[in-house]
N, C-alpha and C positions, 0 to 999 in steps of 0.2 A: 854381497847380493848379486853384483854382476852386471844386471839390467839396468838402462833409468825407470825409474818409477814416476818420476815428475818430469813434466814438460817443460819447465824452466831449467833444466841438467842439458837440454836440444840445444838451449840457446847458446851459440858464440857470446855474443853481447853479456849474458852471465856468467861465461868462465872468462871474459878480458876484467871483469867487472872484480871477480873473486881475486884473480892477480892484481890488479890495484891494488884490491886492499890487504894484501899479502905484501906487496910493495909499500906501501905508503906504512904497514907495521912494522916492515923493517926500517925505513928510515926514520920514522918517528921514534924510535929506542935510540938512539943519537940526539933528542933535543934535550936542551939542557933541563933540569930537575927542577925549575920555577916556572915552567910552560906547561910541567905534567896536567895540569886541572886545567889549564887555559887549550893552548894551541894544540898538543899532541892530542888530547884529549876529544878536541873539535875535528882535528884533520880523521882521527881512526873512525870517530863514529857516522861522518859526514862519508866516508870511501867505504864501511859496512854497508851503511843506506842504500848503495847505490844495490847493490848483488841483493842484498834483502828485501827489497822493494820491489825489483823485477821478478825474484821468486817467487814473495806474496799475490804478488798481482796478475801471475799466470795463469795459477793453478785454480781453477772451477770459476774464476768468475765473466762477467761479459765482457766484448770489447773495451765500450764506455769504460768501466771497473779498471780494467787491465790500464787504459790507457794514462787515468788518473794516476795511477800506483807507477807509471811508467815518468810521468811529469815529476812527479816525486823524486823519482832516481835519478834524473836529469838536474834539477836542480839541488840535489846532495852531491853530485859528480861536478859541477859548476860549483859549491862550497869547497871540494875539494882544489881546486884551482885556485879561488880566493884565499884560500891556505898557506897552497904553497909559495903566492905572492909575499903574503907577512910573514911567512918565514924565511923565504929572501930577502925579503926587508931589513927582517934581524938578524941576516947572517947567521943563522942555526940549519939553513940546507943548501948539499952545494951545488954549483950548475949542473952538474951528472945528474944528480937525483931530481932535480928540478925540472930539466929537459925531459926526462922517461915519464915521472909523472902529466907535467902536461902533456906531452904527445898520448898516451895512455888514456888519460880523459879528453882528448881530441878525438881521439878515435870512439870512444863511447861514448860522446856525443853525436857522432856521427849514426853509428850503429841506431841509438835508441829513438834517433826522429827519423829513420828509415823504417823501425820498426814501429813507429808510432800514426805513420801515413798507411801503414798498410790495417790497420784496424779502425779507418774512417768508415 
């Protein structure tokens, strides 16, 4: 296609957001095979949430709207983090991957209540 079509493709905040969770897919294929339904399964869909949520809540609706949808991704970005606590916990992820993750959702948590003050 070429162009964006969607106003959420603009946002920085959803391409650091879609790398997370390309990050966190790759590391999650390394936990072990009794965490599949439990932890891997939590961390992917909680690091999706975050890029899916700022997409939904861009496109056509109001501030207020956007901003809910935006609270959302924040606190799926913040489960992301509690994740990857219990998987250092259980020694299934290693400080590399640990550090880029949290740094990664530092910084989109930063991004998303910068962009959350600006649609008051």
């Amino acid at each position: 296609m070429g162009k964006m079509a969607f106003k959420f493709e603009k946002l920085v905040v959803w391409k650091k957001a879609i790398e997370l969770s390309d990050n966190v897919n790759r590391v999650a294929k390394s936990f072990p095979k009794d965490e599949m339904y439990i932890l891997t399964s939590q961390i992917k869909r909680a690091a999706d949430s975050v890029s899916l949520n700022i997409a939904e809540g861009s496109t056509g609706q109001t501030n207020a709207e956007f901003n809910r949808f935006l609270s959302i991704a924040l606190r799926s970005n913040i489960e992301v983090v509690g994740c990857i606590y219990l998987a250092k916990s259980r020694a299934i992820i290693s400080g590399i991957d640990f550090d880029d993750i949290y740094t990664r959702c530092f910084e989109i948590l930063i991004m998303i209540s910068a962009l959350k003050k600006t649609l008051v």
